[in-house]
N, C-alpha and C positions, 0 to 999 in steps of 0.2 A: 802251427805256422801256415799249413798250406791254407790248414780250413779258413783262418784269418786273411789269409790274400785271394781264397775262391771270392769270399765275401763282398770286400772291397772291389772285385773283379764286377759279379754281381750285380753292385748299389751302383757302381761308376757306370755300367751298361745301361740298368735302370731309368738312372737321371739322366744320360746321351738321348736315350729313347724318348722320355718325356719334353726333354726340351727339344728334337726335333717332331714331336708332335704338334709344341705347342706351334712353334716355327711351320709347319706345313698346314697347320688351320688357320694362322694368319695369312698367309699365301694365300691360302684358298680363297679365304673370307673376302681378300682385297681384290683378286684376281675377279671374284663374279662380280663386287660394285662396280670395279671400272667396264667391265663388258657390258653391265646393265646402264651405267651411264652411258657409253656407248651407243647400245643400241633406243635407248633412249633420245639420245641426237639425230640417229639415223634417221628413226621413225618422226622422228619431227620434223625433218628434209622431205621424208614423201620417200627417203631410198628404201627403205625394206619395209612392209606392212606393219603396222602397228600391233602391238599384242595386246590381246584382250580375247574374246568371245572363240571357241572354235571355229575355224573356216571350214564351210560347206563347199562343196565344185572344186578341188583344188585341182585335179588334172587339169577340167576346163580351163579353169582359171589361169594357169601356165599357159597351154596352148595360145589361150586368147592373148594374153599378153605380148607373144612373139609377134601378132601379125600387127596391121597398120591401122586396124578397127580398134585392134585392144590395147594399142597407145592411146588413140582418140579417146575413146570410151574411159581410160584411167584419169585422162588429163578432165574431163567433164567431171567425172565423179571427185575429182578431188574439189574441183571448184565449186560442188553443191555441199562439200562438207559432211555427206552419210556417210553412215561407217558401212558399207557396200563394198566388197570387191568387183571389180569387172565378171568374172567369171557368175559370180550370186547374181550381179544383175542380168545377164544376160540370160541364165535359166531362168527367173525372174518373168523377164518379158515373153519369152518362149511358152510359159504355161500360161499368162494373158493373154498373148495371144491365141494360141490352143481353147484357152476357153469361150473367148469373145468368138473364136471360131464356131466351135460347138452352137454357143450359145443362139446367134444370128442363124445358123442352119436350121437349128429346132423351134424358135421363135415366130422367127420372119418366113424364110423360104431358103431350100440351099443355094440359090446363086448368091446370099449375103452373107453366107461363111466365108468365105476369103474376101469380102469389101469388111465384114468385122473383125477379120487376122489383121489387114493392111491396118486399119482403127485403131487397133491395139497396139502398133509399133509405135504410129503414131501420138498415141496417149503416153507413151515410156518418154518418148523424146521430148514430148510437151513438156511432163514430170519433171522430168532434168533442167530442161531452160527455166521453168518456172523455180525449181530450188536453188538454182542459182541464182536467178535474178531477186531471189527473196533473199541471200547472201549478200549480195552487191549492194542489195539495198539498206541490209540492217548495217552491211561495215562501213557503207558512205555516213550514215547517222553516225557512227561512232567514230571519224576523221577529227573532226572538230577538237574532240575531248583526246584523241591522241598524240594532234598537233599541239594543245596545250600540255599534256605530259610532257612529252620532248621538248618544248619550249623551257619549262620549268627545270626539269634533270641537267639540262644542256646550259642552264643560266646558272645554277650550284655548283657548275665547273664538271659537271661529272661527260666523260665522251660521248660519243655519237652509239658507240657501240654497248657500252654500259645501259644508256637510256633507253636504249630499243628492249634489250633486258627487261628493264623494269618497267617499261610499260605493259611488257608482255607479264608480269606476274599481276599487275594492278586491273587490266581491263578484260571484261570479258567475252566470250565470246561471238563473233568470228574474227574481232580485233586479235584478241588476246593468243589464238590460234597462231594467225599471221603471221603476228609477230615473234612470238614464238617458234615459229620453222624458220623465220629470217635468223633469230640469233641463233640458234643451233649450226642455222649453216653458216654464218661466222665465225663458231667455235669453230670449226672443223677445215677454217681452212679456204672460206668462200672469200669471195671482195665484196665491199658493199657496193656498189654496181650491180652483178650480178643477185645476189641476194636479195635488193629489194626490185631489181628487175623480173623475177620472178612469181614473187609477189603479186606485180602487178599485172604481169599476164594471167595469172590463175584469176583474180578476180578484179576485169578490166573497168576500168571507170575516166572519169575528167579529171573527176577530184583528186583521185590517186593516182595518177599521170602527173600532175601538180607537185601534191603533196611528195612522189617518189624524184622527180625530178629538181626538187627547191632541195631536196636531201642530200643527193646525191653531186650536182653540184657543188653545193655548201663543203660537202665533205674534199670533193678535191681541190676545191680552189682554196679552201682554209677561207667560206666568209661570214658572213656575222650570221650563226644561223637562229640566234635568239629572234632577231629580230626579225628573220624572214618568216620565222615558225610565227611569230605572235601576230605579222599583217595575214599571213595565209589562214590561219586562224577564226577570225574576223568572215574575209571572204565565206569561207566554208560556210558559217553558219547562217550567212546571206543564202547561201546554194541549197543551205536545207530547205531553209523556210519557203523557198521559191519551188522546189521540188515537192514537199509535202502541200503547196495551192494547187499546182498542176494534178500533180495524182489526183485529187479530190474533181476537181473539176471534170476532170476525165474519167471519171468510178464509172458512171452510166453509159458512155461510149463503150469501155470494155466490156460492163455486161452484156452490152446489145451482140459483140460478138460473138460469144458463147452462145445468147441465145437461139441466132438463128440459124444456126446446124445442129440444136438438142431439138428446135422445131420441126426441119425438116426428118430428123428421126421418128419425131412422134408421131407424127404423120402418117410413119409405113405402119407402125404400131395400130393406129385407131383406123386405116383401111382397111388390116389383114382382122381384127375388131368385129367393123361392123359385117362383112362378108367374110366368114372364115372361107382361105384360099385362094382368095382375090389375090396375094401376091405369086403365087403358086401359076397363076396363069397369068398375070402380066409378065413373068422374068423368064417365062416358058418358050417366048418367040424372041428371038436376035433383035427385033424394036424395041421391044419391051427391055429388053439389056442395055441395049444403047440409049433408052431413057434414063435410067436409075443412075448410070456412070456419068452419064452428062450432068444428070441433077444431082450428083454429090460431088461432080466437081465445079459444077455454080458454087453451092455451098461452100467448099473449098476456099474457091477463091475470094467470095463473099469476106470470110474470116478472114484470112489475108491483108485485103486489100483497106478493111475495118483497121484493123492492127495497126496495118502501115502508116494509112490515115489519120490514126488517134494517137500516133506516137510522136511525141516533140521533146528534143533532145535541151536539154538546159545546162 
């Protein structure tokens, strides 16, 4: 009798046990989807880093984040879209310039190691505005086709917030990103105001000032947004066509800028060339300094003033 109720003591422990197993690996199971969903919103807010690749610099990379560079410097990198932390980029530039330092000391003469560190900050910063502006440019190209999404989702009854959704699963990137960190931050809690206000400061444009503003209104006033989406539409793809004659017209202007400060480089190259040392003793006396820094900052300005010149806003 006892051995028959040790038994049943036993099997009833048994089965408790197992069925709180099973019970605690569903917990579990469900506990890491929602955290990885989660952080999956997060990371498409821009709030916590994105997972993927090992991070390199991570002390750095905190530090810099605290001060008021490494706000600036996160808000650019995100708008260029690399998968760069600030911390990576800034050791990054810190060994180009290190090297362009080097490099201009032992090439040219040492007074052009630190005009080739300055060069090299420079060329990081160039780096950035150009991967951005090459962002800005490919998502202005993709407006069009995402104002006709949203026209379309929003004309089959489905909401403002659903569409944004699925255009973000349909187009791809740097649309499909965008939009994609927009709804996330809707899941979680944002207004569409702020959300696609967001947006649009990370990658500033006309067209997306438009297209964020005809939204964003629509959405509060409750007004007909089929139809504002379907004339803005239209517009947009007037502002490409108009934009991609300009650029072209302008390709030759821009390279002329470029050109003429790799020339006045080449220059120091093919003097130090034909007389080796020739810069070794022009950079030797205080004139000879206060030539070279005057003539790279003609150059300088040359570029500049080219840029500014050849730039028209449409």
């Amino acid at each position: 009798m006892e051995l028959q109720q040790l038994i049943t003591l036993t099997t009833g422990i048994t089965l408790l046990t197992c069925v709180l197993a099973v019970v605690g690996l569903h917990s579990y199971a469900s506990g890491k989807a929602q955290r990885q969903a989660l952080v999956d919103r997060l990371s498409a807010t821009g709030q916590i880093p994105v997972a993927g690749r090992r991070r390199n610099f991570r002390g750095i990379d905190r530090r810099l984040r605290r001060t008021k560079l490494g706000k600036k410097l996160e808000l650019r990198l995100a708008a260029t879209g690399l998968d760069v932390t600030p911390g990576e980029f800034f050791v990054y530039m810190l060994a180009t310039v290190a090297g362009l330092w080097l490099i201009g000391q032992a090439a040219l003469a040492p007074f052009f190691g630190p005009l080739a560190g300055l060069l090299g900050i420079g060329v990081a910063v160039q780096f950035l505005n150009w991967q951005r502006q090459k962002r800005i440019e490919k998502f202005i190209n993709q407006l069009p086709e995402m104002a006709r999404i949203l026209a379309n989702a929003t004309q089959a009854g489905l909401a403002l917030r659903t569409a944004i959704g699925m255009a973000a699963e349909e187009m791809e990137a740097p649309a499909g990103e965008e939009l994609g960190k927009v709804s996330a931050q809707l899941e979680v809690g944002a207004s569409m105001d702020d959300a696609l206000g967001e947006m649009a400061d990370r990658l500033p444009s006309r067209e997306l000032v438009v297209l964020v503003t005809t939204l964003v209104l629509s959405n509060r006033a409750g007004g007909q947004v089929v139809s504002a989406l379907r004339n803005l539409t239209e517009t947009l793809e007037e502002r490409k066509e108009t934009r991609r004659e300009v650029r072209t017209q302008l390709s030759q202007v821009n390279m002329t800028s470029y050109a003429v400060p790799v020339l006045g480089v080449g220059s120091l190259f093919l003097m130090n060339g034909v007389k080796d040392g020739a810069l070794d003793r022009m950079t030797g006396s205080p004139f000879g300094q206060a030539a070279v820094i005057i003539a790279f900052s003609l150059y300088a300005v040359g570029f500049v003033l080219i840029r500014r010149l050849s730039r028209i806003d449409v």
